[in-house]
C-alpha atoms as one frame of an Amber mdcrd trajectory, in Angstrom:
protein
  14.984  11.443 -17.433  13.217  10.968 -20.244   9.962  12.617 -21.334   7.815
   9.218 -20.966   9.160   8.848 -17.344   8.318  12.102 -16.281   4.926  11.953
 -17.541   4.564   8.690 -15.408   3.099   9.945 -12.386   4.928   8.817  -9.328
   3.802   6.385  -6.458   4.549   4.657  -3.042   2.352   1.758  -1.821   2.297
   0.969   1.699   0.772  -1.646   3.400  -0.191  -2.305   7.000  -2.081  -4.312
   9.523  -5.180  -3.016  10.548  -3.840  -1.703  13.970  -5.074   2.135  14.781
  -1.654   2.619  16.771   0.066   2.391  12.713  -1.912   5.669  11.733   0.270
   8.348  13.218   3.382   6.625  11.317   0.785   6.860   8.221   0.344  10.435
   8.487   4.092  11.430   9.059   5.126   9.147   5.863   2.010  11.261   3.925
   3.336  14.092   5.044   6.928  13.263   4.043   5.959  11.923   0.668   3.440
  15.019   0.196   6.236  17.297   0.785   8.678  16.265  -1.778   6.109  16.422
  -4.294   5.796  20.317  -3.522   2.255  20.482  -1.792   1.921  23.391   0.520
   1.174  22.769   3.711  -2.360  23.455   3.813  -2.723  20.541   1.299  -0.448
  18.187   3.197  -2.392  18.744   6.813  -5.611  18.104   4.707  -3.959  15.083
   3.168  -3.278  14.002   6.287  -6.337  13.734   8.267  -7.779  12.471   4.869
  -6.022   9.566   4.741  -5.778   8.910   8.463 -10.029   8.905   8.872  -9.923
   6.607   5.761  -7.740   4.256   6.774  -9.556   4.468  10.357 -12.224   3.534
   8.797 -10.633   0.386   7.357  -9.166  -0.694  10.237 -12.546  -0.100  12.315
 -14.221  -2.463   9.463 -11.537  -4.581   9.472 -11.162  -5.361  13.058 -15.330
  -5.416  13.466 -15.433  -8.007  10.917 -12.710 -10.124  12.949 -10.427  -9.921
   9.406  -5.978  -9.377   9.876  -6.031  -8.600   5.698  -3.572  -5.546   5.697
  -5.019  -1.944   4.332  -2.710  -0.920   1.367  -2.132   2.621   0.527  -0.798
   4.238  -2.518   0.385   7.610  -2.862   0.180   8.857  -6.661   2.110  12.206
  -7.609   0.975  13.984 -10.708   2.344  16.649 -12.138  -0.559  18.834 -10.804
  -1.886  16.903  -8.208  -1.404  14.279  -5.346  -3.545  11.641  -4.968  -4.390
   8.782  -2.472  -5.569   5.182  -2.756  -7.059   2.850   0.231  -7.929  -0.888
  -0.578  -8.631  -2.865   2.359 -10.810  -6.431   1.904 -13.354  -6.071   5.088
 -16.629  -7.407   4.042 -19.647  -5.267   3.395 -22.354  -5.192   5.814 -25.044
  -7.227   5.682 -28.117  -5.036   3.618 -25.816  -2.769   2.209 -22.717  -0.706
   3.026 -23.936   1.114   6.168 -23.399  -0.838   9.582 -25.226   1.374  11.954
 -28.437   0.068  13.278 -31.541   2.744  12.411 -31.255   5.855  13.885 -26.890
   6.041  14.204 -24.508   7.344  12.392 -22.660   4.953  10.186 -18.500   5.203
  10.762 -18.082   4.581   7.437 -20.511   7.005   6.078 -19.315  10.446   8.309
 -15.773   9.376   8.287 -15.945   9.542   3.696 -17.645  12.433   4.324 -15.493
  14.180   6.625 -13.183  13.032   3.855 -15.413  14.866   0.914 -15.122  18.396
   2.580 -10.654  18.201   2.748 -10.544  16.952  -0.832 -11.571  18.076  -4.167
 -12.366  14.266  -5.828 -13.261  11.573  -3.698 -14.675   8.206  -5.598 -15.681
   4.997  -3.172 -15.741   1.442  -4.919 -16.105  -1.960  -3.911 -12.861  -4.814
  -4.785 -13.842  -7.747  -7.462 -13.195 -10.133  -4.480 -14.749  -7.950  -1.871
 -13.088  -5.432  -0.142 -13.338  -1.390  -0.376 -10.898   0.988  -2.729 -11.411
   4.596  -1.461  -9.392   7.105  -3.765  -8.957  10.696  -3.642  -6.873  13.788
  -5.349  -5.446  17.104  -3.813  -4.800  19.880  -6.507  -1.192  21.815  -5.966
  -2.816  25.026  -7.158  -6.000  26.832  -5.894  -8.335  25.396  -8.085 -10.686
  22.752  -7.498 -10.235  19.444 -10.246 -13.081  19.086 -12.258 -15.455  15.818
 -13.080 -13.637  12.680 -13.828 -10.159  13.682 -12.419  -9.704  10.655 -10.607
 -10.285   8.821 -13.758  -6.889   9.334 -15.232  -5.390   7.302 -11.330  -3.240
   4.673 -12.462  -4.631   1.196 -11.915  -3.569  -0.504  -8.593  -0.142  -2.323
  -8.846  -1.129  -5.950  -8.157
């Protein structure tokens, strides 16, 4: 291998109808995928539920807004960090991105949050087109990743 490809970081994109019984098979393919990148498995349970209440999330949007678009995944290894990408194309709500009437929790809102807490970089974005790109990182080592880690993600493969 040559010292361009390994510097390449490394990634699988999955795609999949927004069906919630399709999240278990998420997780275990995270997991497997995690694993041969050498994250411990601390990182790879947090990894896990991360991208399972994301992509929850999507398909709660997704089916809500009456929308079969599929939620695409891709899973980035860098040489010091694994990182996740969720694009799905449900429409915002009406007003603004929360779609809980006053007084409720928005899905959207606690589920990126719960989210926040398992990850150290979390960035949310709308899609040119419409649509929601939710990415997030997962150091190998103990430390926390700094401002602006997520800015060196490769851009989606379109």
């Amino acid at each position: 291998m040559d010292a361009d490809a390994a510097a390449t970081p490394a990634t699988v994109r999955l795609a999949f109808p927004p069906e919630a019984r399709l999240l278990g098979t998420l997780r275990l393919v995270v997991g497997i995928v995690a694993r041969k990148a050498g994250m411990g498995e601390e990182g790879i349970e947090d990894l896990k539920v991360a991208v399972s209440e994301t992509c929850a999330v999507a398909v709660g949007d997704l089916n809500r807004a009456g929308v079969p678009d599929p939620i695409e995944v891709d899973l980035v290894e860098a040489p010091d960090r694994f990182g996740i990408e969720v694009r799905d194309r449900a429409p915002s709500a009406p007003g603004g991105p929360s779609n809980a009437a006053d007084g409720e929790v928005d899905d959207r809102e606690l589920g990126l949050a719960l989210v926040g807490a398992l990850v150290d970089d979390l960035k949310t974005s709308t899609l040119d087109g419409g649509g929601n790109r939710t990415s997030f990182w997962l150091r190998r080592g103990p430390q926390g990743l700094g401002a602006g880690a997520l800015d060196d993600l490769p851009p989606p493969l379109t």
